[in-house]
N, C-alpha and C positions, 0 to 999 in steps of 0.2 A: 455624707451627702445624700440627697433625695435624688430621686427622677418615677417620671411616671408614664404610662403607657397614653400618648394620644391617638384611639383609633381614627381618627377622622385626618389626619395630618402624617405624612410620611416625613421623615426625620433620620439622617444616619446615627448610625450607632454611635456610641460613645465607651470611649475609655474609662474604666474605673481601676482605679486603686484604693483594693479594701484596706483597713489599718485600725486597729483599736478606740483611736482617737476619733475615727471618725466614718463611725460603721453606716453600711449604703440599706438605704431603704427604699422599697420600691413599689409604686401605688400601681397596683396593674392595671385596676379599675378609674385610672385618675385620681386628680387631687384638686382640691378646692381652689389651689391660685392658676388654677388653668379649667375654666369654666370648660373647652371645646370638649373636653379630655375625659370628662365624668361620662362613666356609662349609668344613667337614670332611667331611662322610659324603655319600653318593650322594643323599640325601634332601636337603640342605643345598644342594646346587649347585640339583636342578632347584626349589624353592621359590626359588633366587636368582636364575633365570635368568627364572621367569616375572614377578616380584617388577621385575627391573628394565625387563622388555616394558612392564610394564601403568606401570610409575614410579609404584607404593607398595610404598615409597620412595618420593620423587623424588630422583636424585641430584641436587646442586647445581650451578646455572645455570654456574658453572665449570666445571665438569668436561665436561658438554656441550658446551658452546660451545664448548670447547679440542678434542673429539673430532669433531666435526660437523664447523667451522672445515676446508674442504676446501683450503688453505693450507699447513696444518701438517704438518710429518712427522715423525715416530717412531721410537726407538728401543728394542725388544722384546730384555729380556735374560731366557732359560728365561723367557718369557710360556706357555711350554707345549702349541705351534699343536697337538702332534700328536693334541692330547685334541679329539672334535670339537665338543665343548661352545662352544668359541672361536670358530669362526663363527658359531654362534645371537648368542654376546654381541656381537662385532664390526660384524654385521647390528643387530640392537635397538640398538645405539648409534649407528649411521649413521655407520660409519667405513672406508664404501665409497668408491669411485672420487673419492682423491684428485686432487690435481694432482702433486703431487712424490714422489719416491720415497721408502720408512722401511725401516730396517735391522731385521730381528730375527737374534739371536745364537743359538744354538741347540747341546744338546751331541751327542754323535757319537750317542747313544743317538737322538735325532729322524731323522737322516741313516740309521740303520741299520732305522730301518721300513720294511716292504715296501711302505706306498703312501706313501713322504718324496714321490718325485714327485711325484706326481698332486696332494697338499698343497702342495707349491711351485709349481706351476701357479696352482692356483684363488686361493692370496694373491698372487701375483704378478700376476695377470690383472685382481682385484677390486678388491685394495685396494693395486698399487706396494708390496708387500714384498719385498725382498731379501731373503733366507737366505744366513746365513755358518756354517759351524762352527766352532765355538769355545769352550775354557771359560770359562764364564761369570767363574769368577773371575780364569783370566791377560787377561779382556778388560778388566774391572773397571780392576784393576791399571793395565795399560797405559793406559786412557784417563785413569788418575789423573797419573800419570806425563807423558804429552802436555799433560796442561791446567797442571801445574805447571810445564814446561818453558816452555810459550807464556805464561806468567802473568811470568815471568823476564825476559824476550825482549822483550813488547811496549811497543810503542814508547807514550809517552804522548801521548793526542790532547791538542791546543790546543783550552785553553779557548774558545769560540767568543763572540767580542766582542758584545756587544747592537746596535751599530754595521755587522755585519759584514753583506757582500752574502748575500744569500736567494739561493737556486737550488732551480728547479724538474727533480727528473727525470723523466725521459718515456722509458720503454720497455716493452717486452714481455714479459709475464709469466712467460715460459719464462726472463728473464733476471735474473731478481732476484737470486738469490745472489750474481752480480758486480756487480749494483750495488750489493749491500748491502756490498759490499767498497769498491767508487767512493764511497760514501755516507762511510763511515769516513774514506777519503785525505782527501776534502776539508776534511772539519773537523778532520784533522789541520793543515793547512793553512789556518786558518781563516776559511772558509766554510760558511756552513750551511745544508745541502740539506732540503727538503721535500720527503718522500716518503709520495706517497698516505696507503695505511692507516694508517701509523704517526703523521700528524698528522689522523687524522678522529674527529671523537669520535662516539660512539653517537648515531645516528638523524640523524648531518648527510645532507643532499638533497646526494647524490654530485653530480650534474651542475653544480647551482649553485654549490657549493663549490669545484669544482675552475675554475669558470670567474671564481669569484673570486677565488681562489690565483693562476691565472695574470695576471690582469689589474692585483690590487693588493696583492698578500702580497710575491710576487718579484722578483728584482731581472734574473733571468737565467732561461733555459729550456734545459737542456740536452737535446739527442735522443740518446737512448744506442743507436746504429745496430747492428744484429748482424745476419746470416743467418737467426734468428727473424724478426727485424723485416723485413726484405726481402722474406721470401718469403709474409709473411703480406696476404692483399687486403682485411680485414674486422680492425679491430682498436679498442680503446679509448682507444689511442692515437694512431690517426689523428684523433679529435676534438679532443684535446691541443694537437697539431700546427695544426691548423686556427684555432685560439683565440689559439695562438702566433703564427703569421701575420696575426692580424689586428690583433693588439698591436704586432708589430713595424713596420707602419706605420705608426704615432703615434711612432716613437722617432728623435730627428732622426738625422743623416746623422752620420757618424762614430763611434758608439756602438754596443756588442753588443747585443742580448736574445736572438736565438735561437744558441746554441751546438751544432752537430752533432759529434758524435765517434765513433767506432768502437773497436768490441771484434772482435776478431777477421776472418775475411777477409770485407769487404766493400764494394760501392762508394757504401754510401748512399739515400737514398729519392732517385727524381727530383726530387722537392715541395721539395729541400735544397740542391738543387747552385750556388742562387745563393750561397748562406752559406760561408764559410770554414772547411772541413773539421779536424778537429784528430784525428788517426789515434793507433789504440792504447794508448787511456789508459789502458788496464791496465801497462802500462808504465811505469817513470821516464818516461821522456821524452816522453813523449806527455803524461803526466798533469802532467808541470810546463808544457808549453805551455798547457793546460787552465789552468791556477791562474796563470799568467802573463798571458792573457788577458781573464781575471778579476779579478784584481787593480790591472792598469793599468788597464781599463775603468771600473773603481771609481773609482781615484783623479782619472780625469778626469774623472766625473762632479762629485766633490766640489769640485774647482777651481772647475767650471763654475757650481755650488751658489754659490762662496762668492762669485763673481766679483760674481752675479745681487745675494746680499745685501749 
């Protein structure tokens, strides 16, 4: 579905349901079957800019959320940084000091302004934007190009069995990208990980839930150890850990629950060293000892299941 921003006209919010079939997009600037709506003239912008400070308007709890969401990162093709109207909006939208970094594309014409610096600075500093130059349209192209090739190429993940072992991941925030990759391997390999946000629904009590998760959701608690995780002394994962430990006492003698492994160069938390380390599951080989681990631990649970009934 479309919708688009009418500054001149106040309108309630509206419900959306995102879905594959039929992804929302959103004209902030207007859209051409709603003449009132277009910001064009110098009068048009600063009524739009103060219009969206004050939110009459309000944009839609989507669009917010998604911009706020200090999670997220972005990709700006000719968003237009060099006009400084952009910061006012960027700022009123609370789309300051991210966590991760967002790419904006830019053409030579931005690069060729006398203060491009000084502009690459203050979004680089505020808000983790990267500046590339490029045309907008051979960048277009090319990322159509990329998505179609990997769309070619990828492997199909395994259905993930109703049956199938639960795993908990546990790492540090700087690390997610590769574990959202380790997230994938696994249920290619059919296991299915629980990962934080992406399994918490709106207004779950984070602490209780997650101490539920570990206790009675999962079947396994992976630590995804990195150089992040090592060198950090304060983290939200060391409570993770802690919860883990204390479940793993109840688990008899011969069976996994806490599984440690490593990304990259490191020797691990001391809080681990009793556990059997399983290195570089970024890796084949590391990540099939992972799923190897896993999988036979499974089946000897089930023996021991069928044995008892």
């Amino acid at each position: 579905m479309q919708d688009h921003y009418n500054f001149k006209h106040s309108r309630p919010p509206i419900s959306i349901q995102l879905n594959s079939a039929q992804p929302y997009i959103y004209n902030l600037y207007g859209h051409c079957s709603d003449v009132e709506s277009l910001v064009i003239t110098e009068d048009d912008l600063l009524e739009f800019l103060v219009n969206v400070i004050k939110a009459n308007p309000e944009l839609p709890p989507l669009i917010r959320s998604q911009i706020a969401d200090l999670s997220k990162n972005f990709l700006f093709i000719g968003f237009g940084f060099r006009s400084g109207h952009q910061r006012i909006l960027l700022h009123a939208l609370k789309a300051q000091n991210r966590s991760y970094e967002s790419l904006a594309v830019e053409d030579k014409q931005f690069f060729d302004q006398p203060d491009c610096k000084q502009t690459v600075v203050f979004y680089s500093r505020l808000h983790k934007i990267k500046f590339e130059c490029y045309s907008w349209l051979d960048f277009a192209k090319e990322l159509r190009q990329a998505y179609g090739a990997s769309a070619k190429t990828a492997i199909p993940t395994q259905q993930v069995m109703t049956d199938a072992p639960k795993v908990f991941l546990c790492y540090a925030s700087e690390d997610r990208d590769q574990v959202e990759q380790l997230n994938l391997d696994l249920r290619t390999h059919g296991i299915e990980p629980w990962q934080d946000k992406q399994n918490l629904r709106a207004r779950d009590n984070w602490d209780l839930q997650l101490i539920h998760v570990i206790n009675r959701v999962v079947n396994y608690f992976i630590v995804v150890q990195t150089p992040a995780m090592s060198n950090q002394f304060e983290g939200y994962f060391h409570k993770e850990i802690a919860t883990a430990l204390d479940r793993q006492q109840k688990i008899a003698d011969g069976f996994r629950f806490i599984l440690p492994v490593t990304l990259g160069g490191t020797d691990g938390l001391d809080k681990l060293q009793q556990f059997h380390q399983i290195s570089h599951v970024d890796q084949l080989e590391g990540l099939a000892k992972l799923v190897e681990a896993i999988h036979s631990d499974w089946a000897q649970r089930q023996k021991k299941k069928e044995a008892v009934a």
